[in-house]
C-alpha positions in Angstrom: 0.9 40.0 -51.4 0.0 37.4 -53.8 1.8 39.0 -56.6 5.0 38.9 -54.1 4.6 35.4 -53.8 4.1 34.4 -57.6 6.9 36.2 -58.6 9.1 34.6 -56.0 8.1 31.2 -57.0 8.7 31.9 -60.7 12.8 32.7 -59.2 15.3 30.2 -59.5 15.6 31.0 -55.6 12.2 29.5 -55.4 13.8 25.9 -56.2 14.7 23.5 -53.6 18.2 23.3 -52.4 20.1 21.8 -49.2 20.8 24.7 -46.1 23.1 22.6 -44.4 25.6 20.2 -45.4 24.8 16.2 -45.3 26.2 15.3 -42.4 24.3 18.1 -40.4 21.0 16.9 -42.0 21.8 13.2 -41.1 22.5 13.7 -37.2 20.1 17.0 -36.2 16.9 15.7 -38.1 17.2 12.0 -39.5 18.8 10.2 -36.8 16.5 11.6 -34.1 13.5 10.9 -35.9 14.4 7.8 -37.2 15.7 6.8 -33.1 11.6 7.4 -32.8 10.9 4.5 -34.5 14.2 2.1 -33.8 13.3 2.3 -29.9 9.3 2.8 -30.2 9.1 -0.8 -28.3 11.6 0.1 -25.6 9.6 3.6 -24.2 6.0 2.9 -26.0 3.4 6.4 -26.4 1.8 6.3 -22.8 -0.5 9.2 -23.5 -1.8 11.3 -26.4 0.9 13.8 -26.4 3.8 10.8 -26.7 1.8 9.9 -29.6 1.2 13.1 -31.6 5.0 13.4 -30.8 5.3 9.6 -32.6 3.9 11.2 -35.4 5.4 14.4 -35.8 8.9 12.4 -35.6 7.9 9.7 -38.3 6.4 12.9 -40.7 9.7 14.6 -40.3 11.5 11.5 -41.0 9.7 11.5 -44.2 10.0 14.6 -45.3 13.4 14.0 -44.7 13.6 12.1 -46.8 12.5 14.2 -49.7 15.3 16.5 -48.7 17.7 13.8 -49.7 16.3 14.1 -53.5 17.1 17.4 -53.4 20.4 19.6 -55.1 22.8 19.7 -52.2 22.0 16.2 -50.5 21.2 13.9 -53.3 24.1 11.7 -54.7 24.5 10.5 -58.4 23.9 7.3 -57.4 20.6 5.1 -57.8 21.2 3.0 -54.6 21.2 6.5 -52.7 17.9 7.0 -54.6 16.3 3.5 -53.7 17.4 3.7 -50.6 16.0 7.2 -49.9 12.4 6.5 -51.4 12.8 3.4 -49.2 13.4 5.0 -45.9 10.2 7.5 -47.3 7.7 5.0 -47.8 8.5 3.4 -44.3 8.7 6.6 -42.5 5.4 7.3 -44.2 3.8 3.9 -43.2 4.8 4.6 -39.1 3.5 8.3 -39.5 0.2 6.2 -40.4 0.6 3.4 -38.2 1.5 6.5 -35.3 -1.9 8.2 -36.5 -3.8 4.9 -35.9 -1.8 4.2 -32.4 -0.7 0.9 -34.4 2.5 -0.2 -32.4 2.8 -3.7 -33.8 3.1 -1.7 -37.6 5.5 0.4 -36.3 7.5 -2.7 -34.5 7.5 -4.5 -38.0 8.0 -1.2 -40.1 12.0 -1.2 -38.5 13.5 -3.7 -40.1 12.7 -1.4 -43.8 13.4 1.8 -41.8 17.0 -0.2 -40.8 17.6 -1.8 -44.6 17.4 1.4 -46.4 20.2 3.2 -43.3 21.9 0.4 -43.6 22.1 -0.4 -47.0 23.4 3.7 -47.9 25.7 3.4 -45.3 27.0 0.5 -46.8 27.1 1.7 -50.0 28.5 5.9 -49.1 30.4 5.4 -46.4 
């Protein structure tokens, strides 16, 4: 089995590339998981299960993030590239602050969160 998989990563199949197009990856993954964080101080985690739910959002949101790097999402433009390693590092601070059950960090991490949307909406749209 091993031999299976170390051939299939040395394909070009093995490199990353989009499945959908943009606009699919932008409303069924990011804007969900980035609505997680934009409304976290109007229906707060209650319980454990609202938070572990907090964090699986903000982790996808990040690693959504990574997706827009990728052949098939990433544009030839370095304000789609600052503005994607921005969203990134905030979704990666509120995954953190969700771990820690900080909701005053993820209060404060929306205003980066909204910059870098913003911002590459201003600037692709």
């Amino acid at each position: 089995m091993a031999t299976t998989l170390v051939s299939a990563a040395d394909s070009d199949s093995a490199s990353p590339q989009a499945t959908t197009n943009l606009s699919e990856l932008m409303t069924r993954i990011v804007q969900p998981s980035s609505d997680a964080v934009f409304y976290v101080a109007r229906t707060p985690p209650q319980t454990g299960e609202d938070w572990r739910r907090l964090e699986s959002q903000t982790l996808m949101l990040a690693e959504s993030a990574n997706l827009l790097l990728i052949p098939g999402y990433v544009q030839a433009q370095e304000q789609w590239v600052r503005d994607s390693l921005l969203m990134r590092n905030a979704a990666v601070a509120a995954y953190k602050a969700a771990q820690t059950k900080d909701l005053a960090a993820l209060e404060e991490l929306n205003n980066a969160l909204y910059e870098s949307c913003e911002n590459c909406h201003m600037a692709t749209r």
